[in-house]
C-alpha positions in Angstrom: 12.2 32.4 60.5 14.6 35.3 61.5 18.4 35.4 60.3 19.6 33.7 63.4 16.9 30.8 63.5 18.0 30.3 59.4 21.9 29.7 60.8 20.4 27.4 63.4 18.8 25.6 60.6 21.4 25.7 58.5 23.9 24.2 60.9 21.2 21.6 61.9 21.2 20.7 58.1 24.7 20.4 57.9 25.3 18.3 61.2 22.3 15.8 60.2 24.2 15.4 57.1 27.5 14.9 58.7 26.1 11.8 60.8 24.5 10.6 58.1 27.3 10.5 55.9 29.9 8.8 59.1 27.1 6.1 59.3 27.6 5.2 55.4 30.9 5.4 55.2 31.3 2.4 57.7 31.3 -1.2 56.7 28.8 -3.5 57.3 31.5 -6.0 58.9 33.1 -3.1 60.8 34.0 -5.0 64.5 32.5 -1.7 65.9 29.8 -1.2 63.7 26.7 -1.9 66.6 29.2 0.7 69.0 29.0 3.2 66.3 25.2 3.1 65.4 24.9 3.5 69.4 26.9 7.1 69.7 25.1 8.1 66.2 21.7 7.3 67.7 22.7 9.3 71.0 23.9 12.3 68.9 21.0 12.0 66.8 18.8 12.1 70.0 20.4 15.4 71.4 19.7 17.3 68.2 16.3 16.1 68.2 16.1 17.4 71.7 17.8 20.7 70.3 14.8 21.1 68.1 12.1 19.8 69.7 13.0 22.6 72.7 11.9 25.1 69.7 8.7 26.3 69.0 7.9 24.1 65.4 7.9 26.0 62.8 7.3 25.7 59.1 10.6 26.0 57.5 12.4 23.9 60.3 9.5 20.7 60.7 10.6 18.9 57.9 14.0 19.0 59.0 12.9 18.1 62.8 10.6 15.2 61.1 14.0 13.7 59.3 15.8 13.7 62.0 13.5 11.9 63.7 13.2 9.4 61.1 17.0 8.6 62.1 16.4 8.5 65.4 14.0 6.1 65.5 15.8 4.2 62.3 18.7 3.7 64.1 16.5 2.5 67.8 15.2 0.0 65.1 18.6 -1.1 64.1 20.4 -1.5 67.5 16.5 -3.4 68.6 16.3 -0.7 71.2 12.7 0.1 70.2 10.4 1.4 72.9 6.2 2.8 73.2 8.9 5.7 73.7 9.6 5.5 69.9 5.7 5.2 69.0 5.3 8.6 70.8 8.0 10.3 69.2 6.4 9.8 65.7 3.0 10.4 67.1 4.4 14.1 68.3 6.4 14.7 66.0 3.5 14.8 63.8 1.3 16.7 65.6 4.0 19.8 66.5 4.1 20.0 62.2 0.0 20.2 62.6 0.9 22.6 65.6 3.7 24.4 63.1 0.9 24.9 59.8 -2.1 25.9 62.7 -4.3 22.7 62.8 -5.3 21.2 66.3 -5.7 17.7 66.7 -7.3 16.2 69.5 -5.6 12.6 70.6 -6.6 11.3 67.0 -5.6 8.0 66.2 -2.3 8.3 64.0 -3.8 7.0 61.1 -6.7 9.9 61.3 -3.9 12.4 61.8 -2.2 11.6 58.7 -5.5 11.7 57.0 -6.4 15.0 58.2 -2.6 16.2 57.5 -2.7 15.4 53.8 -6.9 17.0 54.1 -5.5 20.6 55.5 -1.5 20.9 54.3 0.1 20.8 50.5 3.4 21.8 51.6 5.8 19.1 49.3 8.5 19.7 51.6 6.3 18.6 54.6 4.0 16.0 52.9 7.5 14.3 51.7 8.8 14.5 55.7 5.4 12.9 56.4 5.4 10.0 54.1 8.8 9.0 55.8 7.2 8.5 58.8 4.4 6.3 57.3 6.6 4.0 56.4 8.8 4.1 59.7 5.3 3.9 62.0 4.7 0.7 60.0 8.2 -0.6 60.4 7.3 0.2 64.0 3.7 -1.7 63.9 6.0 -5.2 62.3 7.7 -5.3 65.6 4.3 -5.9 67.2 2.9 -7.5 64.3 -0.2 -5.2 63.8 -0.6 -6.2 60.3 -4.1 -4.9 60.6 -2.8 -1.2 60.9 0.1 -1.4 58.7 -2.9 -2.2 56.0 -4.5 0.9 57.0 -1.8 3.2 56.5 -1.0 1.6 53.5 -4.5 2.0 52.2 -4.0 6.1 53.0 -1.1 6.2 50.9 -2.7 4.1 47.8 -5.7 6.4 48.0 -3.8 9.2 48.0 -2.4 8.7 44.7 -5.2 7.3 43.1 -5.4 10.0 40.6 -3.1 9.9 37.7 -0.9 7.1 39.1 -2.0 4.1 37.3 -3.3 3.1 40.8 -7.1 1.6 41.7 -8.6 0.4 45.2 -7.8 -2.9 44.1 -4.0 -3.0 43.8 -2.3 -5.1 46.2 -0.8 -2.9 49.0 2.4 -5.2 49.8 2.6 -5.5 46.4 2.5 -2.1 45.6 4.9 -1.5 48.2 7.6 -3.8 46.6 6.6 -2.0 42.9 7.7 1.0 44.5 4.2 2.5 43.5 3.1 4.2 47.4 6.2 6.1 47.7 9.8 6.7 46.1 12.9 7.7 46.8 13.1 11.8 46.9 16.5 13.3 45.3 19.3 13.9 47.8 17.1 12.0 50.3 20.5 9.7 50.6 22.1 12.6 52.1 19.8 13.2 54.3 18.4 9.5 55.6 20.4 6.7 57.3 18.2 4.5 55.7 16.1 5.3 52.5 12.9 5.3 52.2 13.1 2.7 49.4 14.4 0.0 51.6 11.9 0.5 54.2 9.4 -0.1 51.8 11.3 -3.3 50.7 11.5 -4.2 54.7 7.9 -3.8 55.2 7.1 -6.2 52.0 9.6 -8.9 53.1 8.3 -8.6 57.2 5.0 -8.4 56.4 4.6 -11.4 54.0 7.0 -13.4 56.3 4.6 -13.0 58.9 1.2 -13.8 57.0 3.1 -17.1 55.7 4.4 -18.1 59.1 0.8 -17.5 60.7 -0.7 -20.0 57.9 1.7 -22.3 58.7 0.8 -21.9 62.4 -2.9 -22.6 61.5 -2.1 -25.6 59.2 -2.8 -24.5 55.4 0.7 -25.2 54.2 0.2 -25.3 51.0 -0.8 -21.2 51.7 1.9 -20.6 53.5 4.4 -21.8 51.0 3.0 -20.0 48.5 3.2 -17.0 50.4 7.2 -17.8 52.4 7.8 -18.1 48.2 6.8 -14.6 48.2 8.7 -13.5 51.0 12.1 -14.8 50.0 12.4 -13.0 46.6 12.0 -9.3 49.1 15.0 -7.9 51.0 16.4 -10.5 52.7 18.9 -11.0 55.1 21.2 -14.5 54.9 19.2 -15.4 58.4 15.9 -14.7 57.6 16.2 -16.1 53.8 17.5 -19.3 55.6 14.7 -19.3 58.0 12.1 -18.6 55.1 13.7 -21.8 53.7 13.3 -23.8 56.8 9.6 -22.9 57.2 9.1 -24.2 53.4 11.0 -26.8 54.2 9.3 -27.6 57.5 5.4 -27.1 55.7 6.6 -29.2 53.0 7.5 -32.2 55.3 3.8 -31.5 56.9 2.4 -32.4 53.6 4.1 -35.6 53.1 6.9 -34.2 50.5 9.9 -35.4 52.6 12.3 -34.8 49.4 11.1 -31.5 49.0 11.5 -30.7 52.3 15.0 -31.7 52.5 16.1 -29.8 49.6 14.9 -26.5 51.2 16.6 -27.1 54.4 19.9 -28.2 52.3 19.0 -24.6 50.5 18.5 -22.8 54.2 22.2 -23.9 55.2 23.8 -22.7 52.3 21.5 -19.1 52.8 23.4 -19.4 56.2 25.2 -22.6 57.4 24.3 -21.3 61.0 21.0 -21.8 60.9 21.1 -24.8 62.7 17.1 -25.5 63.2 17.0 -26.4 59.1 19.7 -29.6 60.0 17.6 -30.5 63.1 14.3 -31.1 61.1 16.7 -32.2 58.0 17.6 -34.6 61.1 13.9 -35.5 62.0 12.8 -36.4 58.5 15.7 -38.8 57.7 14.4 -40.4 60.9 10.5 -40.2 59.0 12.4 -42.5 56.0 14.4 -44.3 58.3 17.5 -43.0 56.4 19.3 -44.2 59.4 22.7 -42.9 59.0 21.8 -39.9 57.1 20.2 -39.0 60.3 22.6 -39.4 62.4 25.1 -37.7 60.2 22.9 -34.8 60.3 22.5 -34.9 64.8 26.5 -35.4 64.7 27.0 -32.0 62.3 24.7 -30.5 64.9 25.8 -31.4 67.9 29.8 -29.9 66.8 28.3 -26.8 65.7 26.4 -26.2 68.8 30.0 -27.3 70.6 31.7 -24.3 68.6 28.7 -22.2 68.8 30.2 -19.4 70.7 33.2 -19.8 68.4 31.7 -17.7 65.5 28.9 -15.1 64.7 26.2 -15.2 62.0 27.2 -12.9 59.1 24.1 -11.4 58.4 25.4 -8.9 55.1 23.1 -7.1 53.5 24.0 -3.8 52.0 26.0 -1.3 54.3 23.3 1.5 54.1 20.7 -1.2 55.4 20.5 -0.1 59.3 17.3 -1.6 59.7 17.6 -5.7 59.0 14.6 -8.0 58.4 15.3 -10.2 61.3 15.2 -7.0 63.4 11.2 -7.4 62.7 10.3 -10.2 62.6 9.5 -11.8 66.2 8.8 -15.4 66.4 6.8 -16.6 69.3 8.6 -17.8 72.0 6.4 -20.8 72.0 7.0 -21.9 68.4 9.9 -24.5 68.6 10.7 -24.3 65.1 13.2 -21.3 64.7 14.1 -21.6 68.3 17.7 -22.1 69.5 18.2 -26.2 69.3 19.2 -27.0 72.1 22.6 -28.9 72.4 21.2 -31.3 75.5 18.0 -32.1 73.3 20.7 -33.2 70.1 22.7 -35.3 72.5 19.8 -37.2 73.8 18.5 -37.5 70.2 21.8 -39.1 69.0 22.3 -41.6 72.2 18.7 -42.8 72.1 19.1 -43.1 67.9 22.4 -45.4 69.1 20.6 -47.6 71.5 17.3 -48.4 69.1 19.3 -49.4 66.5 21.2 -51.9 68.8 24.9 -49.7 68.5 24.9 -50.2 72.3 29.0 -49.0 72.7 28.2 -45.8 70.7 25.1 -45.3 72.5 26.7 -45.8 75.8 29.8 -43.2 74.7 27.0 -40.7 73.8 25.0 -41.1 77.1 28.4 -40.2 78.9 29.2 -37.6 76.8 25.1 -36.1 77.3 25.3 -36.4 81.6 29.2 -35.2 81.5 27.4 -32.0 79.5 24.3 -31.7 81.9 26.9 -31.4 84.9 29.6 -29.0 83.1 26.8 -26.6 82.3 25.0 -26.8 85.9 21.9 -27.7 84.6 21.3 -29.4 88.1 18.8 -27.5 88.6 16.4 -29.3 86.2 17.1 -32.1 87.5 13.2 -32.4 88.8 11.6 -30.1 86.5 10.1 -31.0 82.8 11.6 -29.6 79.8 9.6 -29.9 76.3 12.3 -30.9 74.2 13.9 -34.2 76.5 12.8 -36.4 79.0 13.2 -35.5 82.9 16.7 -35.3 83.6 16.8 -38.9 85.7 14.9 -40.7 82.8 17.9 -39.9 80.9 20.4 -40.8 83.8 18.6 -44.3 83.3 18.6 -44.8 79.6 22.3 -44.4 80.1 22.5 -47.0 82.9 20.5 -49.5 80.1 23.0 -48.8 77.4 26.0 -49.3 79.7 24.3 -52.7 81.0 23.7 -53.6 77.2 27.4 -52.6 76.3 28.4 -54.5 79.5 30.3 -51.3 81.7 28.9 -52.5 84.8 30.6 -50.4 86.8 29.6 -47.2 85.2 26.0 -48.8 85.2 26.6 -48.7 89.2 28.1 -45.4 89.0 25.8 -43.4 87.2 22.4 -45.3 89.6 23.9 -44.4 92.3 23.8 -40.2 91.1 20.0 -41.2 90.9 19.5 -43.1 94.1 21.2 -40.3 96.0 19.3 -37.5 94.2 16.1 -39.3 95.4 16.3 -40.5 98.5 15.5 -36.7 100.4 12.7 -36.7 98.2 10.8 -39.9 98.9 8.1 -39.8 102.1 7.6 -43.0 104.0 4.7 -43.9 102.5 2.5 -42.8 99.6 -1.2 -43.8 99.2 -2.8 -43.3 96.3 -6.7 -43.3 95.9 -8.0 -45.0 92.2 -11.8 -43.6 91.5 -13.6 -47.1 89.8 -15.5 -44.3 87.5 -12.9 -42.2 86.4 -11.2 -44.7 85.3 -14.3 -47.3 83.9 -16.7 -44.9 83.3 -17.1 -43.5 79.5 -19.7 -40.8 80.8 -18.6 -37.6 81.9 -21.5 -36.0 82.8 -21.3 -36.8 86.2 -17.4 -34.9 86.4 -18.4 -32.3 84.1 -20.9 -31.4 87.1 -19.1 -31.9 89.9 -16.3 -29.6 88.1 -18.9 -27.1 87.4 -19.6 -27.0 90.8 -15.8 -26.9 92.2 -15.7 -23.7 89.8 -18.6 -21.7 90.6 -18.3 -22.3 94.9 -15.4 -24.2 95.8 -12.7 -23.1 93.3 -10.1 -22.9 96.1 -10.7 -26.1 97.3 -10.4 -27.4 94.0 -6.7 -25.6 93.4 -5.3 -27.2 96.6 -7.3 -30.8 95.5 -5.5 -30.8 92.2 -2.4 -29.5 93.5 -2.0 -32.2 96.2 -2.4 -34.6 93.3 0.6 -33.0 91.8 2.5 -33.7 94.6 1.9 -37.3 95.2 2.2 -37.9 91.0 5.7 -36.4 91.2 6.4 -38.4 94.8 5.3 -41.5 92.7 8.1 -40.1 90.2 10.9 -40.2 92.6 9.8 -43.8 93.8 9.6 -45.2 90.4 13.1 -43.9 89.5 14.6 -44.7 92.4 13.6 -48.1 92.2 14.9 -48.7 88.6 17.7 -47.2 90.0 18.5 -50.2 92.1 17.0 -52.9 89.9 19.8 -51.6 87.4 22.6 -51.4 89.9 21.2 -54.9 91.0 21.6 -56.5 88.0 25.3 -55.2 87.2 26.0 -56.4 90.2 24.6 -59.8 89.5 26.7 -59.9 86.4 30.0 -58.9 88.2 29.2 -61.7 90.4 28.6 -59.5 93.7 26.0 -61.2 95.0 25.7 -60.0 98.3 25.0 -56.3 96.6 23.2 -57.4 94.0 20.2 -58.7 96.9 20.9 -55.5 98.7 19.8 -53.1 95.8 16.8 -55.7 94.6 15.7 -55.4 97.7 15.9 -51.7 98.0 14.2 -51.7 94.9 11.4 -53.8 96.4 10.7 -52.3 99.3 10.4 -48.7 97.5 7.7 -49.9 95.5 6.0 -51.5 98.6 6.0 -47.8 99.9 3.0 -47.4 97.2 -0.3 -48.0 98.5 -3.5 -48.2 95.8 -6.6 -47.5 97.4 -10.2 -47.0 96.3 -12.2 -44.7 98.4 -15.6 -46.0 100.2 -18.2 -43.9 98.0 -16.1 -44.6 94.3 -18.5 -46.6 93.3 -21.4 -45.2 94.1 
């Protein structure tokens, strides 16, 4: 490189530097810390760009290749990653091949770094290189392709082989958390946001989180515990050790250890007293023992720390020069419940229905109050006719309240809260519903007969079928609305009954009668053929 490209190197240097060092010398509880790592990602970005508009060449790629590495570091960090950052790495590598005079053909990253360490033994290079090993795997957790993080793992172990104490059957995660694949270089803290050391560490804790929370998902708890056990002695935020905790704690109580399991969720609130899901399956085995009030004790904690929720933040320290965090990389599925957000209308059903069970009919009836009052403030209205997993349909609810009023003998809240029901319904209902009752679906105990005809809907009539079972939707949720309704009135009948309003306690038992007569049963000519 001439005299002018060395200044332009030089002052690259210097400016990496300078970001690098503005990025340390923050505090990890600095109120504008996320706001900070943003403008340090963008000026990052532009003197990527600065660079990359170059030719590569060889004394300026490893410099390029670092700055990359904080690029895509600090994407990680503020959970801004893209495919866009998979392609940065991927062409960043193959403008340093470009830079020595090797070709590469749309290899398959892990080939390219194979043929890399084949063709070039330039340290300064190789070292730039290994950095973004570790940050492609980093980048592989977030999509949790443990498959190819093994891979590149398995480059880096043969690699060093020779002379390194090293053999093809060391334990790659192992060896990661050893420190034996790659170390720290010197000065590298100058020159990294985050080092190379604590990627390593990130990639041991992610990586063994994820293998123990997939055993658990398949049922070999005892595995998974072993394995979670593992994972919490790695780098570990307060969140994710307190969810590592819970997951013990959760395959524990799978296994029929209820103590155990309640001593790990004890240990996952003191890791982080905001991890709520530990105290709502602390909550769930107290009701396994029938520990009563312990249970309840633990749904009321929950259900004022969901009220304060948005009161305070989860402090998630780990050490300042940590950009990337474990919980940044770990991605639970959406569909496993047991990390999830609790949800605050789930906990105040749980404690009402606890209330009425156990015969505390005035504290259940307060509860139920306190649950529809909650529905309504946070216009949840709109669920009012569809399914959620965690409760019962919005009007079962609305009438296990008006039975714990009737039981604590508020009749006029009993009326009150039937009528929200009866009014919700009635634009619903259709004059009349029939519903047809097949003899051999319902006596039959051989199924050969549907398995054909279902074989046949699928190969030639599959439409047909779709609209079939979708009109059978429609009359099972018009069946719904006829059902509720008419609990509806047979509650308000009876409060009225008991306030000695008879004239409007016959009006709603009769509503409530002639709703159900609105349901015809059937049974088609050729059922029982």
């Amino acid at each position: 490189m001439d005299d002018g490209g060395g200044g332009c190197l030089e002052m690259w240097t210097e400016e990496n530097r300078s970001l690098v060092a503005q990025l340390k010398n923050i505090s990890a509880h600095a109120v504008h810390r996320r706001e900070i790592l943003r403008q340090s990602h963008v000026s990052f970005r532009k003197l990527l760009e600065k660079m990359q508009g170059l030719p590569a060449t060889v004394p300026s790629i490893p410099l390029e290749l670092t700055i990359l590495y904080n690029t895509v570091v600090l994407s990680l960090g503020l959970s801004d990653v893209n495919q866009d950052d998979n392609s940065l790495v991927y062409e960043g590598l193959g403008r340093g091949l470009e830079a020595y005079g090797g070709h590469f053909d749309g290899l398959d990253i892990v080939k390219l770094w194979g043929m890399i360490f084949q063709s070039i033994h330039d340290p300064a290079f190789i070292q730039a290189v290994d950095q973004l090993i570790y940050l492609q795997c980093v980048l592989w957790l977030v999509s949790n392709q443990l498959d190819r993080i093994d891979a590149a793992l398995r480059l880096l172990r043969d690699r060093g082989l020779s002379g390194s104490g090293l053999n093809s059957h060391s334990d790659l995660l192992q060896c990661i958390k050893a420190g034996d694949l790659l170390k720290d270089r010197n000065g590298s803290h100058l020159m990294l946001v985050q080092r190379l050391s604590s990627l390593g560490e990130l990639i041991y804790t992610c990586a063994i989180f994820i293998q123990g929370f997939r055993k658990m998902e398949e049922g070999n708890y005892l595995e998974a515990i072993d394995i979670l056990h593992q994972a919490a002695e790695g780098l570990c935020s307060k969140r994710i050790l307190a969810e590592i905790y819970t997951l013990i704690g959760y395959s524990s109580a799978q296994m029929d250890r209820p103590q155990t399991a309640l001593q790990y969720f004890r240990w996952a609130l003191q890791a982080d007293f905001h991890c709520l899901a530990a105290l709502y399956h602390a909550a769930m085995v107290y009701r396994k023992l029938d520990m009563v009030e312990a249970e309840l004790e633990a749904l009321n904690h929950l259900d004022v720390a969901l009220e304060s929720w948005d009161q305070f933040k989860a402090d998630n320290h780990v050490d300042s020069e940590v950009v990337i965090r474990p919980e940044h990389l770990v991605r639970i599925p959406a569909t496993c419940h047991l990390l999830t957000s609790v949800k605050q209308v789930h906990v105040k059903h749980s404690l009402a229905r606890r209330f009425l069970q156990i015969r505390r009919v005035e504290e259940a009836a307060e509860h139920y109050l306190d649950l529809l009052s909650s529905i309504l403030e946070e216009s949840q209205q709109e669920v009012f006719l569809v399914a959620d997993p965690t409760v019962p349909r919005i009007p079962e609810i609305y009438l296990e309240a008006a039975v714990a009023l009737l039981q604590s003998q508020r009749y006029n809240d009993v009326i009150t809260v039937c009528e929200e029901i009866a009014n919700k319904m009635s634009s619903l209902i259709s004059d009349k519903l029939t519903l047809e009752i097949r003899v051999n679906e319902w006596l039959s105990s051989d199924s050969s007969e549907k398995t054909e005809i279902n074989t046949s809907c699928q190969s030639s009539l599959l439409n047909c079928f779709s609209e079939s079972q979708m009109h059978r939707v429609k009359k099972k949720e018009t069946l719904n609305y006829i059902l509720w309704a008419a609990a509806a009135f047979l509650y308000q009948g009876q409060a009225f009954a008991l306030l000695k309003s008879n004239k409007e306690a016959i009006t709603n038992f009769s509503r409530c009668v002639n709703l159900l007569l609105k349901v015809q049963v059937v049974v088609p000519p050729d059922s029982d053929s």
